[in-house]
N, C-alpha and C positions, 0 to 999 in steps of 0.2 A: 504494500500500500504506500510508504512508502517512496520507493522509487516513481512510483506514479504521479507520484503528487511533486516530487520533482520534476520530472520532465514534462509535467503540465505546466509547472512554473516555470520554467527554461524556454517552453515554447512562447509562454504566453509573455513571455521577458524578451524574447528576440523579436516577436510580432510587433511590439509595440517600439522599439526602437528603428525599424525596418520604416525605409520613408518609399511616398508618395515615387514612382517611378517620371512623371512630371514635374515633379518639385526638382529633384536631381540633374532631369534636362534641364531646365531652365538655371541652375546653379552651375553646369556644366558650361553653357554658353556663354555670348561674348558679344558685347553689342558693338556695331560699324564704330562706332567713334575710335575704340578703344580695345583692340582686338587681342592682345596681347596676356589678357587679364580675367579671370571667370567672372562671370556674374557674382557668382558666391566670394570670391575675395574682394569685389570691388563693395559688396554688401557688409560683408565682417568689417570691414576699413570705415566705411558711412555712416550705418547705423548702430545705433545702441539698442543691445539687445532684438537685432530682428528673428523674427519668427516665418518658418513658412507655412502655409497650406493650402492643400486641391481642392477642391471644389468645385460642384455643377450647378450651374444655373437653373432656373425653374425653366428655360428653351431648351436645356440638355446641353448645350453649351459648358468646355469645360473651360476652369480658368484655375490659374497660381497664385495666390495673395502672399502677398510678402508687408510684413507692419513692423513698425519698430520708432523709433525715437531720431530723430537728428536736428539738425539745428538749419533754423530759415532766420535769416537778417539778424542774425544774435540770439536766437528767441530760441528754446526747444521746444520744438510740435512733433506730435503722432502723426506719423506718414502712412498709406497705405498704399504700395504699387501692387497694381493689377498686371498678370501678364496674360497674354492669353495660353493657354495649354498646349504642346505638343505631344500629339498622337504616338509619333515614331523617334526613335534617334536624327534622323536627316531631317525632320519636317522645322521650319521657320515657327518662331514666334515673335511678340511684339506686347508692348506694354499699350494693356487696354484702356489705363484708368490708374489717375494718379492724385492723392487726395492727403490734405494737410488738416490737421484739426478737423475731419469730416466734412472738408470743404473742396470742392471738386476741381481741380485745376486742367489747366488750358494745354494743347499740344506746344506753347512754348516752353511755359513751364516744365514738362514732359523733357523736353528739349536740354532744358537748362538743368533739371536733376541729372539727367546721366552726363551731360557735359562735366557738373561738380562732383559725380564718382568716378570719372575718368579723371581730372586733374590730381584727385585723392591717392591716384596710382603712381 
């Protein structure tokens, strides 16, 4: 008994550390600007304490939220990037949706975050 309840507990210990196959892509990737550099290190380097997770939309639509802490004009605000999900290893993604204090910013904005995690590099 047991052993059972061990390796119930080993599995159920390695499930839950085991990540999102999407999340991993998009941590693995590298955006134009700044090619050189993963998403995930240019993340670790930016935010304080980001978190990631998958998710599906109520269209079935999947997507990757990435939240965490960093700093706008001197101030620290709760950021949320949205990426969109990829399917496959080879398949493209893009940041769908980019929001500061739950406030929804602009494709330049957009622009100008991952400019300020590339210079971070």
């Amino acid at each position: 008994m047991k052993k059972i309840i061990l390796l119930l507990s080993t599995l159920f210990i390695l499930q839950a550390c085991s990540e999102d196959p999407t999340i991993q892509r998009i941590k693995d990737g590298t955006f134009n600007n700044c090619n050189k550099a993963t998403i995930e290190y240019l993340v670790d380097n930016f935010f304080n304490s980001p978190s990631w997770t998958a998710i599906v939309a109520s269209d079935g639509s999947r997507y990757v939220n990435l939240t965490g802490e960093m700093t706008y004009d001197d101030v620290p605000v709760d950021a949320l990037v949205q990426f969109t999900a990829p399917m496959n290893d080879n398949a493209s993604f893009e940041i769908n949706a980019f929001e500061m204090n739950d406030l929804p910013q602009n494709a330049f904005m957009v622009g100008a975050l991952v400019t300020a995690m590339c210079n971070e590099y």
